[in-house]
C-alpha angles and dihedrals in degrees: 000000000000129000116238130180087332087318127121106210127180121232127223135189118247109207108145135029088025100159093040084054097050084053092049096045082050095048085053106046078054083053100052095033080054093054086070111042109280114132110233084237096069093050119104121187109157112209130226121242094212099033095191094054117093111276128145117235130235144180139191138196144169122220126168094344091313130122105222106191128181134170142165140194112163099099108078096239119067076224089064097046090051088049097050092046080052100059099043090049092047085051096051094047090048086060095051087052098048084042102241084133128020122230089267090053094048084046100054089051098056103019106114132167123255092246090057089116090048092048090042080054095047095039089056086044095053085055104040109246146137108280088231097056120142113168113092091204101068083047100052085044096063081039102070093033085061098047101056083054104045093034103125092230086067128083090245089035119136127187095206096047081043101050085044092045085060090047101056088042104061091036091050083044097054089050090055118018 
């Protein structure tokens, strides 16, 4: 089990079918975005070609003028990535349809900029990290170091590298948490 977004998912092993699974996960994921309201046309879930080799999964939507962007890579198969991806997006769009949240709510969970990959690049970089790294622990741990230390009621204490440290923080937060 892993925790998403205030979900708890379950996690399966993919060993066999791969590629057949990944099309299915992605037919899905079209199934669910069409129950509210996105056209099939302005979905984008680019598909492994190897579908068992280690890929992080991603899909893309528009929806009233809004970019609506998700990935994930922490499974080790591009195929469980993609699963996982498949299931938080088919829980948030149940709630949309039981009405637990309404569509504005649903976008402003998902909308991203163009630019999300650039400003994930530039957030590891601010704190000094791999710019392949996933765990969100290692992440939140240089973050409060760095705050204490850039907070401006400290001597060394700077508003702006503060105000960016909070940025690339909760960036770096919505991708993996």
């Amino acid at each position: 089990m892993i925790k998403l977004k205030g979900h708890e998912i379950g996690l399966i092993v993919v060993k066999d079918a791969s590629n057949r699974r990944a099309v299915q996960f992605r037919n899905n994921i079209i199934t669910t975005l069409r129950k509210i309201g996105v056209n099939e046309n302005d979905i984008d879930i680019p598909l492994e070609r190897m579908a068992i080799k280690k890929s992080k999964a991603s899909a893309t939507w528009w929806i009233s003028n809004h970019r609506m962007h998700y990935s994930h890579n922490m499974q080790n198969k591009y195929v469980e990535n993609l699963y996982v991806l498949s299931k938080v997006i088919e829980i948030e769009a149940n709630r949309v349809i039981s009405e637990e949240i309404t569509l504005s709510d649903f976008i402003s969970e998902f909308k991203e900029d163009s630019d999300v990959y650039d400003r994930r690049k530039e957030a590891r970089e601010f704190f000094d990290c791999d710019h392949d790294e996933t765990d969100f622990g290692i992440i939140d741990k240089k973050y409060k170091l760095m705050s204490k230390e850039l907070h401006p009621d400290m001597p060394t204490g700077d508003t702006e590298k503060f105000k960016q440290l909070n940025i690339a923080h909760k960036i770096l937060k919505r991708e993996l948490t």
